[in-house]
C-alpha positions as CSV (number, residue, x, y, z in Angstrom):
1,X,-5.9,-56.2,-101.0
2,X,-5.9,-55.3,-104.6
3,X,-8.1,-57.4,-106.4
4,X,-8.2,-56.9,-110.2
5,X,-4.7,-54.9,-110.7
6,X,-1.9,-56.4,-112.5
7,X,1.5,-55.1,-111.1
8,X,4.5,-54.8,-113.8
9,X,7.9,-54.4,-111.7
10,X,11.6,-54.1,-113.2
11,X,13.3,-57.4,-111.4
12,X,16.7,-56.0,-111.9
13,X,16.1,-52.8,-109.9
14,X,13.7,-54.1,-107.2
15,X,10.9,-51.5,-107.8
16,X,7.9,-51.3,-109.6
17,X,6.8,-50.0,-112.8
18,X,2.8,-49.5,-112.9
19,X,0.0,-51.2,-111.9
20,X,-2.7,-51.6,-114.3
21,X,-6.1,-51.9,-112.8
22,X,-7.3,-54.4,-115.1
23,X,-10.7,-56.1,-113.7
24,X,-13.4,-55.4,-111.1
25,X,-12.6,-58.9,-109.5
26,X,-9.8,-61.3,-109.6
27,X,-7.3,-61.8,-112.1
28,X,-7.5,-65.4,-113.2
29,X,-4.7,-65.7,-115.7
30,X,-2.3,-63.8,-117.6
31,X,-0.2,-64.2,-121.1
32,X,3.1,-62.4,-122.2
33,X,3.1,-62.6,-126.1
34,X,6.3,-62.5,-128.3
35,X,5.1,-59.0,-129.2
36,X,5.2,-57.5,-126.0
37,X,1.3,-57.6,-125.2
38,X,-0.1,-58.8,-121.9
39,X,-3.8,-61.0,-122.6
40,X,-5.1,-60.8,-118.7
41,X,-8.4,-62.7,-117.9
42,X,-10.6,-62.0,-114.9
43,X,-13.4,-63.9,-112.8
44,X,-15.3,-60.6,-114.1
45,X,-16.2,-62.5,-117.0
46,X,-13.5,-60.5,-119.7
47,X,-10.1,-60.3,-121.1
48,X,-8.1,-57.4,-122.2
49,X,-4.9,-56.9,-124.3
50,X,-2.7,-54.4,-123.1
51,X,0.4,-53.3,-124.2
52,X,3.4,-52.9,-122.1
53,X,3.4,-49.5,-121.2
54,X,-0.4,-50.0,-120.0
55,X,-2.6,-48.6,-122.8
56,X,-5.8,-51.2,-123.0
57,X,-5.9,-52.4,-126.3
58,X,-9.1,-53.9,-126.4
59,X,-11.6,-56.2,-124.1
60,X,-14.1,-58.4,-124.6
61,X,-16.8,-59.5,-122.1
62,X,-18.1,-63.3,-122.2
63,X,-21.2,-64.0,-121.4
64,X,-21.8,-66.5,-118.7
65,X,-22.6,-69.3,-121.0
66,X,-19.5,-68.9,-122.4
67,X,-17.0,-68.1,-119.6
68,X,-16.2,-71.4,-118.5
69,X,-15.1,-72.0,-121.9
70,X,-12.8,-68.7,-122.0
71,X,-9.6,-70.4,-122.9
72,X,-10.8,-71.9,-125.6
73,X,-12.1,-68.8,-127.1
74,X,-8.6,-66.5,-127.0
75,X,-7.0,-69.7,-129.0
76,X,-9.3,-69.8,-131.4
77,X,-10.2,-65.6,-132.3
78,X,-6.8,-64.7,-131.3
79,X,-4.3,-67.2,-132.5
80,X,-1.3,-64.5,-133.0
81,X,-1.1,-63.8,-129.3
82,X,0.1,-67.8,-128.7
């Protein structure tokens, strides 16, 4: 099993393209944006931007007073991503 890794595949050809190995547990939710960034949130207490060819952007790490709250957070900090 591959917890934590984020696999981007090319539909059209049938094969995949890279796997980004995103968070040390499970990926809980993920985020296309109109400008070709992926937002990825894990039960690892983060998020991370990347961009499409894999390059981490940046992360941040929530505390755990915080987490249960993390959507709210990555509307209101990050607003251009929606």
């Amino acid at each position: 099993m591959c917890i934590g890794v984020i696999f981007i595949n090319d539909i059209r050809a049938s094969k995949p393209l890279r796997q980004l190995h995103a968070h040390v547990d499970e990926v809980s939710s993920l985020k296309l944006t109109n400008d070709g960034r992926l937002i990825s949130v894990g039960k690892d207490h983060s998020f991370k931007v990347f961009n499409l060819s894999g390059q981490e952007l940046f992360q941040i790490i929530l505390s755990e007073a915080y987490w249960y709250n993390y959507h709210y957070y990555i509307f209101v900090f990050f607003p251009k991503f929606y």
